[in-house]
MDTraj code that builds the backbone (N, CA, C; nanometers):
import mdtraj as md
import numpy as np

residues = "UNK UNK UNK UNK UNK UNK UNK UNK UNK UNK UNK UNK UNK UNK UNK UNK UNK UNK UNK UNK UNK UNK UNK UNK UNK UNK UNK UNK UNK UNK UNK UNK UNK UNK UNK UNK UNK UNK UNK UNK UNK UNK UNK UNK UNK UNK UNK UNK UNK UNK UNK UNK UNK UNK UNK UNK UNK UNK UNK UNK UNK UNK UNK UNK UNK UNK UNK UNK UNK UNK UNK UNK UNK UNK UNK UNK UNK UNK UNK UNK UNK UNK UNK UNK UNK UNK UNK UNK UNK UNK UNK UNK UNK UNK UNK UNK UNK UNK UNK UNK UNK UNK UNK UNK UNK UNK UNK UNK UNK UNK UNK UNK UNK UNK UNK UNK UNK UNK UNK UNK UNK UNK UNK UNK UNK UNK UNK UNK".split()
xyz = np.array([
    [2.2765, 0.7754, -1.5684],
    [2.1632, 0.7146, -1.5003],
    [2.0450, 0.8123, -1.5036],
    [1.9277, 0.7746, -1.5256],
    [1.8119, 0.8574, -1.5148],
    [1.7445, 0.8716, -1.3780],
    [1.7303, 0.9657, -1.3523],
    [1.6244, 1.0036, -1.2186],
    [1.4852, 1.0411, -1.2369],
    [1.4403, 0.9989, -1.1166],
    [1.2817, 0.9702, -1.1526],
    [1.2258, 1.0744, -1.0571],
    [1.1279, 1.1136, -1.0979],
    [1.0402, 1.1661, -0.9665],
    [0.9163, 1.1080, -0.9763],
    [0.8268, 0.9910, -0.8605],
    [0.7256, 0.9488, -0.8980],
    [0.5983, 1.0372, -0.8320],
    [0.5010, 1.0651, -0.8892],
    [0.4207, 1.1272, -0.8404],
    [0.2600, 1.0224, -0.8424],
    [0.2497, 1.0137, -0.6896],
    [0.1460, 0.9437, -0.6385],
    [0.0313, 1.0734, -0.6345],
    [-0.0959, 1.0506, -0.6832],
    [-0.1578, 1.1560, -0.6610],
    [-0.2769, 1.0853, -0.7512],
    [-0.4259, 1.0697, -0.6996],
    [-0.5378, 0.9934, -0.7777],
    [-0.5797, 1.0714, -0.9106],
    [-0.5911, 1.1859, -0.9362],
    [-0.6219, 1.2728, -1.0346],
    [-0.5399, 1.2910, -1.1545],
    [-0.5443, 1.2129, -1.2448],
    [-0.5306, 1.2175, -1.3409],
    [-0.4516, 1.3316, -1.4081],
    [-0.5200, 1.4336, -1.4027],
    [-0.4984, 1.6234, -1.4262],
    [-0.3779, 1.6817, -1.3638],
    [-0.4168, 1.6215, -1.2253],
    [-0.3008, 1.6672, -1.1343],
    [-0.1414, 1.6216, -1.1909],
    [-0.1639, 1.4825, -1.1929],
    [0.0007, 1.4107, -1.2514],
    [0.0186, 1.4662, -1.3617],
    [-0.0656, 1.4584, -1.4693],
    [-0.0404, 1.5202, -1.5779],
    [0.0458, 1.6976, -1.5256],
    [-0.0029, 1.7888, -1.5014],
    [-0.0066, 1.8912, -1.4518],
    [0.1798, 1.8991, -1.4013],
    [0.1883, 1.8311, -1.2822],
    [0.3385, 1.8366, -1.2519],
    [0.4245, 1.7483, -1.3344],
    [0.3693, 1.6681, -1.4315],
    [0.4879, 1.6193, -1.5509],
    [0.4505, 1.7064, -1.6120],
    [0.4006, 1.8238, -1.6693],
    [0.4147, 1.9143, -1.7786],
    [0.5223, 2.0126, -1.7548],
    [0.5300, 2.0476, -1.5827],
    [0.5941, 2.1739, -1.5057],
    [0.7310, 2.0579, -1.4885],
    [0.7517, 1.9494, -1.4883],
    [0.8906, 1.9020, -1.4720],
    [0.9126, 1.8724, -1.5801],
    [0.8603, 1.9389, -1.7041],
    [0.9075, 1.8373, -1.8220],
    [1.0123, 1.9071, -1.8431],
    [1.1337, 1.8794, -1.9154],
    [1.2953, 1.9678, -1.9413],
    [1.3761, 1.9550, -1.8480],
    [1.3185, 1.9096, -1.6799],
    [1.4265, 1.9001, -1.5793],
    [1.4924, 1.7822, -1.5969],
    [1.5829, 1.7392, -1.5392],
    [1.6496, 1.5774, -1.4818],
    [1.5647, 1.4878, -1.5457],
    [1.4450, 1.5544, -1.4610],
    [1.3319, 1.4056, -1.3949],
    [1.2984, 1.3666, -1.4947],
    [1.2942, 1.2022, -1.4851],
    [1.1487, 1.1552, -1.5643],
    [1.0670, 1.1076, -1.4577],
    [0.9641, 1.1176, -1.5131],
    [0.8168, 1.1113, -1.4572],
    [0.7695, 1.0042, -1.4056],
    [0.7368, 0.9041, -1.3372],
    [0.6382, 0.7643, -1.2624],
    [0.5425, 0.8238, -1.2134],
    [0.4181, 0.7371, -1.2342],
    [0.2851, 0.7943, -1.2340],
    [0.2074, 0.7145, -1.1550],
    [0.1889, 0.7229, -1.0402],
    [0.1132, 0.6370, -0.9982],
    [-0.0270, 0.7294, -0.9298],
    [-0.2019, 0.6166, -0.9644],
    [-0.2564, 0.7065, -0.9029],
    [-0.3168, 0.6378, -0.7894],
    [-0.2176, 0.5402, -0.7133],
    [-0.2763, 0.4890, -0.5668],
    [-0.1704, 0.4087, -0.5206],
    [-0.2035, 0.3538, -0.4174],
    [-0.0168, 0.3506, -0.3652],
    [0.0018, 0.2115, -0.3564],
    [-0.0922, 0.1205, -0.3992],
    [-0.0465, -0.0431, -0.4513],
    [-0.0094, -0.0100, -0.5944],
    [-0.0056, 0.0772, -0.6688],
    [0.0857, 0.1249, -0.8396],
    [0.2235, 0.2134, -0.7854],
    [0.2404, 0.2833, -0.6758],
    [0.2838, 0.3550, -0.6516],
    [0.4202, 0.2331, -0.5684],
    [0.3933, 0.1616, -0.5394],
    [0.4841, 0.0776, -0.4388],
    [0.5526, 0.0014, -0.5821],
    [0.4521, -0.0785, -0.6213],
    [0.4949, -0.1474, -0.7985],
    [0.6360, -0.0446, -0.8390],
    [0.5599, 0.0290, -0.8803],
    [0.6976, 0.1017, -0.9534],
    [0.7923, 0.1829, -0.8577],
    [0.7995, 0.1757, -0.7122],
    [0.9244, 0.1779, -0.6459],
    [1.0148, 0.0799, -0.6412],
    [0.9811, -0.0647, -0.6201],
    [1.0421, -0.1589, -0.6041],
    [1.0784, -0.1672, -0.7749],
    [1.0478, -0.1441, -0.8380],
    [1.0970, -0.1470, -1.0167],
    [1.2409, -0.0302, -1.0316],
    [1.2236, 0.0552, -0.9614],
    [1.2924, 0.1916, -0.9955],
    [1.3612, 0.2114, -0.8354],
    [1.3349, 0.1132, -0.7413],
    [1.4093, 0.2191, -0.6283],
    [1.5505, 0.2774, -0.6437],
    [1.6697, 0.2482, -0.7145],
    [1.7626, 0.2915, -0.6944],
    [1.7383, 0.4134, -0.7712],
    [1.6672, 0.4958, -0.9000],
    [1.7104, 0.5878, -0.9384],
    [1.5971, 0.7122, -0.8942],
    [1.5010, 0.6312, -0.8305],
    [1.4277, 0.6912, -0.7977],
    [1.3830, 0.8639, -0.6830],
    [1.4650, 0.9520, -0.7072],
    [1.4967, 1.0723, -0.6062],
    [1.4089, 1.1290, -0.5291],
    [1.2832, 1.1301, -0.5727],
    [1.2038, 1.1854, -0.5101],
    [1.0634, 1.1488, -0.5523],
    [0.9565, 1.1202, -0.3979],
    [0.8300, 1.0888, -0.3932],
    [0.6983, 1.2621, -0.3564],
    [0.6232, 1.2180, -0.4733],
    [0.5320, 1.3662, -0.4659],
    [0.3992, 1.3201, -0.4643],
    [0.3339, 1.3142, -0.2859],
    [0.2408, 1.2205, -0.2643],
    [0.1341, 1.3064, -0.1903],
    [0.0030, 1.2770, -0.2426],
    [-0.1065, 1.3456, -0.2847],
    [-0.1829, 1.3637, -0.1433],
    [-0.2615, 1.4019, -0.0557],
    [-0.2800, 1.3989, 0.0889],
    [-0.4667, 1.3104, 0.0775],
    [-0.4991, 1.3348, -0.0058],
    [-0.6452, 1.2586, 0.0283],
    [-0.7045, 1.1838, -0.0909],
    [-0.6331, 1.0475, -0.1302],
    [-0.6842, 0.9743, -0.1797],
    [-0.7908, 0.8487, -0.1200],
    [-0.8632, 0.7909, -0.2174],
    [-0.9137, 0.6666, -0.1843],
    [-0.8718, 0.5254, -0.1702],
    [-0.8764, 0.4548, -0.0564],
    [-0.7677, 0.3741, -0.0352],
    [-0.6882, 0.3940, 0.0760],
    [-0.5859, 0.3649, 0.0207],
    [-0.4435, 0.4457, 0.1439],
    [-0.4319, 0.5403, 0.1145],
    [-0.4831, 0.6609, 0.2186],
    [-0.4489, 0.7903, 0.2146],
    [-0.2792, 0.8424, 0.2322],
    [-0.2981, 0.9598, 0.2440],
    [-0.1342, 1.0114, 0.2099],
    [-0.0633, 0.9773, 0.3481],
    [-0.1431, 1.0049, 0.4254],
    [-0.0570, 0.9719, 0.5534],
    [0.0385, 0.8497, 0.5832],
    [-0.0813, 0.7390, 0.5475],
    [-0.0420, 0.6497, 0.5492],
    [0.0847, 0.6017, 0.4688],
    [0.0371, 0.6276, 0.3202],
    [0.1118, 0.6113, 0.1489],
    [0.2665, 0.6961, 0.2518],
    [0.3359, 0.7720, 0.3062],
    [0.4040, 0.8508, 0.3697],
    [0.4664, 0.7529, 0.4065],
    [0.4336, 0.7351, 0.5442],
    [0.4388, 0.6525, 0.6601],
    [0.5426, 0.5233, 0.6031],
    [0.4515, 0.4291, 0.5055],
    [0.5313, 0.3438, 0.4254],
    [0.6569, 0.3965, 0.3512],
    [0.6381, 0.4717, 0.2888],
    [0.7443, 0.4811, 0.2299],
    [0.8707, 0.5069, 0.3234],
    [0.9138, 0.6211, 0.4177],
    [0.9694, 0.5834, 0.5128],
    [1.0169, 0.5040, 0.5279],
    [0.9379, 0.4406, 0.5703],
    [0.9635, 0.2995, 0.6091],
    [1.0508, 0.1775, 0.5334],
    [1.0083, 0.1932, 0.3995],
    [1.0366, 0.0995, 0.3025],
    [1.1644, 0.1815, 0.2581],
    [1.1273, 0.3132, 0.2194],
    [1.2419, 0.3578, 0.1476],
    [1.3120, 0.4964, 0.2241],
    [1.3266, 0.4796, 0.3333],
    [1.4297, 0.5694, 0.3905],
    [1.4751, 0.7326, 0.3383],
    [1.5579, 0.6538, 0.2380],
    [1.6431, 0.7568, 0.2288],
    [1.5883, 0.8804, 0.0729],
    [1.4486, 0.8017, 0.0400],
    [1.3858, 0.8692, -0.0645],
    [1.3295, 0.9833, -0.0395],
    [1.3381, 1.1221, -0.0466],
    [1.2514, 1.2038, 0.0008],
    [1.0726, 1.2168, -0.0317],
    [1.0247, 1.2972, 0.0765],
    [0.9034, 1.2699, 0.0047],
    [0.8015, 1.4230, 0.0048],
    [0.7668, 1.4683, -0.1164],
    [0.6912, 1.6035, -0.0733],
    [0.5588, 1.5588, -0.0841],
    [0.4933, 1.6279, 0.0216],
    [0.3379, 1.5925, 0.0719],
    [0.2521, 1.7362, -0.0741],
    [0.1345, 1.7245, -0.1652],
    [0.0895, 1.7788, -0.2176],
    [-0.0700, 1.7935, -0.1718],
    [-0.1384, 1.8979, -0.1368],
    [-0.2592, 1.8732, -0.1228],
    [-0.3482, 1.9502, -0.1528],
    [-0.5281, 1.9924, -0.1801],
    [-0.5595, 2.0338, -0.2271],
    [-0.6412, 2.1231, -0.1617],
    [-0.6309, 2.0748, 0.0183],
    [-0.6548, 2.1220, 0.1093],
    [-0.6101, 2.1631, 0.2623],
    [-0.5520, 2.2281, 0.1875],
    [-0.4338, 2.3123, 0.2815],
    [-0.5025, 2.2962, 0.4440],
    [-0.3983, 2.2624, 0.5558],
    [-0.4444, 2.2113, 0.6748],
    [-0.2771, 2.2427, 0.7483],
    [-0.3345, 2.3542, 0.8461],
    [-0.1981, 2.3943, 0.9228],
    [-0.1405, 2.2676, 1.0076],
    [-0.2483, 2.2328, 1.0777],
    [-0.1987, 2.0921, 1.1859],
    [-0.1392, 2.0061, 1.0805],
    [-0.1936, 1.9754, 0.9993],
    [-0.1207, 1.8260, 0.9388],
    [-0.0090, 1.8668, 0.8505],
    [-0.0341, 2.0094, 0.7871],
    [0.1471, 2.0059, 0.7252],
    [0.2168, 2.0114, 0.8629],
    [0.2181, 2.1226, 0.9489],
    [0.3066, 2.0534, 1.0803],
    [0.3367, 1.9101, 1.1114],
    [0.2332, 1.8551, 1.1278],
    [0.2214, 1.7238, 1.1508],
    [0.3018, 1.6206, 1.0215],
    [0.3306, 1.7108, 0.9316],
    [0.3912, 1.5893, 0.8284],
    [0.5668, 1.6572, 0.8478],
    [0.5800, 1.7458, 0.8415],
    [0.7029, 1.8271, 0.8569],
    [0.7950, 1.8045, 1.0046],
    [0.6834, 1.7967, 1.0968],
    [0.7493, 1.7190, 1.2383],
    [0.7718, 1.5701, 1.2255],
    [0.6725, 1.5275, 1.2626],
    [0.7017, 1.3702, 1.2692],
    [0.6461, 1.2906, 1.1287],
    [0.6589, 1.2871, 1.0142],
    [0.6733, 1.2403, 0.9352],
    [0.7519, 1.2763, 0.8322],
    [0.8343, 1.3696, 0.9075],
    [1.0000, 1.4319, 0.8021],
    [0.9817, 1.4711, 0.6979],
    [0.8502, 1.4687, 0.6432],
    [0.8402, 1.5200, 0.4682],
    [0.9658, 1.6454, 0.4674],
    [0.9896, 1.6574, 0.3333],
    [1.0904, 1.7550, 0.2679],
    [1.0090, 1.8677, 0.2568],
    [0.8713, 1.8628, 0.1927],
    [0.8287, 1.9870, 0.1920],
    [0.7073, 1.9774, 0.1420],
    [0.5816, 2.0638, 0.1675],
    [0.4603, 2.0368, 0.2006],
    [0.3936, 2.1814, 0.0773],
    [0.3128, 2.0975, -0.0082],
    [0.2815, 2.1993, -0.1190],
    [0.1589, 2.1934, -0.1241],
    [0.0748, 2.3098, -0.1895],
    [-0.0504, 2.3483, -0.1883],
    [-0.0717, 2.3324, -0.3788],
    [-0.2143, 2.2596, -0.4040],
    [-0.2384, 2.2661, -0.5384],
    [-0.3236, 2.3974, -0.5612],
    [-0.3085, 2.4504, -0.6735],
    [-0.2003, 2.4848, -0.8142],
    [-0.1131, 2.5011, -0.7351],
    [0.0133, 2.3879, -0.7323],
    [0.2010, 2.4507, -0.7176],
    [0.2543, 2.5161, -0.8647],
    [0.2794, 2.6683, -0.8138],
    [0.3691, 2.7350, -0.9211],
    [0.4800, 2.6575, -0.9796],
    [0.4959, 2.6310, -1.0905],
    [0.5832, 2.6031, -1.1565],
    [0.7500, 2.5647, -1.0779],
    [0.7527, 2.7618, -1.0740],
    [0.8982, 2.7472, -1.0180],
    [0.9129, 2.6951, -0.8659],
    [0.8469, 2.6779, -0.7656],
    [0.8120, 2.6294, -0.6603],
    [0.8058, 2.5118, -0.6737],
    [0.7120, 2.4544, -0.7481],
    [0.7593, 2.2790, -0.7834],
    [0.9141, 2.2310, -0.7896],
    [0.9313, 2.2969, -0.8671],
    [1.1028, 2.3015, -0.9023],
    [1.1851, 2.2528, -0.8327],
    [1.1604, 2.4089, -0.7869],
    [1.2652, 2.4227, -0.6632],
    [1.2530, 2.3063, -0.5573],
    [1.1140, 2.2870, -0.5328],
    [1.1184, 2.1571, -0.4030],
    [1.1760, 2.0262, -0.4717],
    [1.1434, 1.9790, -0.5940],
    [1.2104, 1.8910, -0.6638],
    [1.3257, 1.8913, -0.6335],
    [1.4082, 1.9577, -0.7003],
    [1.5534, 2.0041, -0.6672],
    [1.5943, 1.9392, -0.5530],
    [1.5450, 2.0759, -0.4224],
    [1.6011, 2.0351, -0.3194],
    [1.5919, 1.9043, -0.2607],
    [1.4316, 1.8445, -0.2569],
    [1.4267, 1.7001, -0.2409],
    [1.5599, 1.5877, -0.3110],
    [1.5881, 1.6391, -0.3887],
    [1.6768, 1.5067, -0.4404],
    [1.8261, 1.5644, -0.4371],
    [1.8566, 1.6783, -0.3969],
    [1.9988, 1.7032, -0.3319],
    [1.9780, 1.6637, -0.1823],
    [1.8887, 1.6466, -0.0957],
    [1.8813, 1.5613, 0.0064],
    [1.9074, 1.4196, -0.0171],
    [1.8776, 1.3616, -0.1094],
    [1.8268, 1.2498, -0.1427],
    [1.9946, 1.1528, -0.1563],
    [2.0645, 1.2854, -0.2493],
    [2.2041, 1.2370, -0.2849],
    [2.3063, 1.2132, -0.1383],
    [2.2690, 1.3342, -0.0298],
    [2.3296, 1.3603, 0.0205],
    [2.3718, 1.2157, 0.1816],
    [2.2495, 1.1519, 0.1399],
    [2.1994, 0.9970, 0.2461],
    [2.2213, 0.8926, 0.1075],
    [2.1605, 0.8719, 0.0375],
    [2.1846, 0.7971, -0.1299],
    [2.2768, 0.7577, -0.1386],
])
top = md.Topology()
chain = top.add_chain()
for i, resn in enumerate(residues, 1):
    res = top.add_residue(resn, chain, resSeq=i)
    for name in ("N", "CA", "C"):
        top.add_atom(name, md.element.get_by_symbol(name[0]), res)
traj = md.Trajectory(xyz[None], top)
């Protein structure tokens, strides 16, 4: 079975960017850059789908929100919050009460991507 990691995130560069740094792992890649494309291809892929990598300030439904839903919809999917503007209250705020797995700052190092990948979807197996 193939595993996915979809990455919600409006910038073009950016998705590109973390499918270049996940390319060789598990993952294959879903690309969404707003979260009515981003929902599309969950409900297409939810079962293999391991892990959500969702962008904090888009146009539209912002990340909070794009979060919030998923949760909601998809439980047991993990989800890492990515942003480009690092904000102590709201990674707290996503790490407390919106359970994110883990809260990353853009440029994410390579091996740091990884690794949260990883761990996100050995959570993922472990409820899955």
């Amino acid at each position: 079975m193939t595993h996915h990691v979809l990455i919600l995130d409006d910038e073009v560069d950016v998705r590109t960017a973390i499918r270049l740094q996940l390319k060789g792992t598990r993952f294959e890649i879903l690309e969404a850059e707003n979260f009515e494309q981003a929902m599309k291809l969950l409900q297409e892929n939810a079962i293999t789908t391991d892990v959500i990598i969702c962008d904090v300030r888009m146009p539209g439904v912002g990340g909070v929100e794009a979060v919030e839903n998923f949760q909601r919809e998809y439980p047991n999917t993990p989800v890492i919050v990515l942003t480009g503007f690092p904000d102590v209250d709201l990674a707290v705020g996503f790490m407390k009460k919106q359970d994110v797995t883990d809260y990353l700052t853009k440029p994410v190092a390579k091996d740091k991507l990884i690794a949260a990948v990883d761990k996100a979807a050995q959570e993922r197996r472990m409820f899955g």
